[in-house]
C-alpha positions as CSV (number, residue, x, y, z in Angstrom):
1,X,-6.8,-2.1,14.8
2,X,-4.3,-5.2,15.4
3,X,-5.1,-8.1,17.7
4,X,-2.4,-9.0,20.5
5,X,-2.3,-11.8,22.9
6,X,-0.5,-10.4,26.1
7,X,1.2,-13.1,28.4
8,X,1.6,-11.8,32.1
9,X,4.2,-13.5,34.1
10,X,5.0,-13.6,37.5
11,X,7.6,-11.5,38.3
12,X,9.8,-12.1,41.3
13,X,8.8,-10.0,44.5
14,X,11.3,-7.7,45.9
15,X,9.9,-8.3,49.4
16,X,6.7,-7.1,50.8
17,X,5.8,-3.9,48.7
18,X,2.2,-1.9,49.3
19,X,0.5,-1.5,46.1
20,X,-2.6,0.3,45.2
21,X,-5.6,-2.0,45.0
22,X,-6.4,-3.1,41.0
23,X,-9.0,-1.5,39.3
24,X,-10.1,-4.4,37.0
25,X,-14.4,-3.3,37.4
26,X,-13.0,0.2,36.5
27,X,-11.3,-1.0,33.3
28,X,-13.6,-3.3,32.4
29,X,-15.8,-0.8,32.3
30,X,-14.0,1.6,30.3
31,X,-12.3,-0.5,27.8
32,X,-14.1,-3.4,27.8
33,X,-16.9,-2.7,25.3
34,X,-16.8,-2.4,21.3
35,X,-15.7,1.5,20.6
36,X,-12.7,0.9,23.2
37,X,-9.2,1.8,22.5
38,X,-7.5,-0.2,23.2
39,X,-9.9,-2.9,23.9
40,X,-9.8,-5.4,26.3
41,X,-11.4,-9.0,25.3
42,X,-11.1,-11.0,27.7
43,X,-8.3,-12.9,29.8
44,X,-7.4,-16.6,30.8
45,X,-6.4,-18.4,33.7
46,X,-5.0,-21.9,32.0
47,X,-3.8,-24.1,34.6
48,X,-3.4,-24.6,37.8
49,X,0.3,-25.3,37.5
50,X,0.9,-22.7,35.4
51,X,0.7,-19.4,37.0
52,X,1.1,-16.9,33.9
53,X,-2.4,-15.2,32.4
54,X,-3.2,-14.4,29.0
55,X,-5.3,-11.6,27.8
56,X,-6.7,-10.9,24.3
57,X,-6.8,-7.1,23.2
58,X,-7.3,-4.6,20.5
59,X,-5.3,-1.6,20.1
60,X,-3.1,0.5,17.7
61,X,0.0,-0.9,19.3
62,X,1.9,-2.7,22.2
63,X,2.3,0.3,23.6
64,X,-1.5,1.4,23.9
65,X,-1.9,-1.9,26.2
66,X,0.8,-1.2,28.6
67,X,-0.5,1.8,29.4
68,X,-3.9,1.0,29.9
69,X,-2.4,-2.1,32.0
70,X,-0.4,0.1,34.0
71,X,-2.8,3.1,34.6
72,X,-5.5,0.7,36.2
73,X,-3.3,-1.7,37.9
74,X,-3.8,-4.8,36.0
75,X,-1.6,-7.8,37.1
76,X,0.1,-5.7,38.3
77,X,2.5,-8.2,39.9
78,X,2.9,-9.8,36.1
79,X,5.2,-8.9,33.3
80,X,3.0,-7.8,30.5
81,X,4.3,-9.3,27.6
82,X,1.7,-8.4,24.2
83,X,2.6,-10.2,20.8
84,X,0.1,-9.1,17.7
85,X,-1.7,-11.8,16.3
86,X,-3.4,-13.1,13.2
87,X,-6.4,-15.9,13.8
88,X,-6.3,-18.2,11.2
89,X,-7.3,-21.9,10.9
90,X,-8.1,-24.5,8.6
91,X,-10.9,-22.7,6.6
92,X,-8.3,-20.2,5.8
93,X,-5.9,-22.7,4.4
94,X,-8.3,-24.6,2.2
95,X,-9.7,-20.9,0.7
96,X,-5.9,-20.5,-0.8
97,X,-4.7,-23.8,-1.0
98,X,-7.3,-25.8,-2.3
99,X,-5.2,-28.5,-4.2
């Protein structure tokens, strides 16, 4: 399984479109826990000047997420942008470079 941070952006609305309502408790509930593919983490809000979101995710591919986005409505007024991800920090560095 890879690790992606997705970055949802705002899109620009084409006027006053009816959507369905987002199902976030419905896919929270279905891929929110461990076995879930693709999994969703958990999402931030950074800023209040900054209106993009970021979520954190598990899944095969980029694909996989957009789907899953899609299908339950999430953001669904973003741009889902996913980039895979490696979490490393300094602990890493001193366990291969340790002078």
């Amino acid at each position: 399984m890879a690790t992606y941070l997705v970055v949802h952006t705002p899109r620009e609305e084409d006027g006053d479109e009816a959507r369905p309502s987002s199902r976030v408790r419905a896919l929270a509930e279905r891929h929110g826990g461990e076995e879930a593919r693709p999994r969703w983490i958990r999402a931030w809000s950074p800023d209040l000047h900054d209106e993009r979101i970021f979520s954190l995710w598990e899944a095969v591919n980029a694909d996989e997420i957009l789907k899953t986005i899609a299908s339950f409505g999430f953001l669904d007024t973003m741009d889902a942008h996913p980039v895979n991800v490696r979490e490393w920090g300094p602990s890493d560095v001193l366990a291969v470079d340790p002078e």
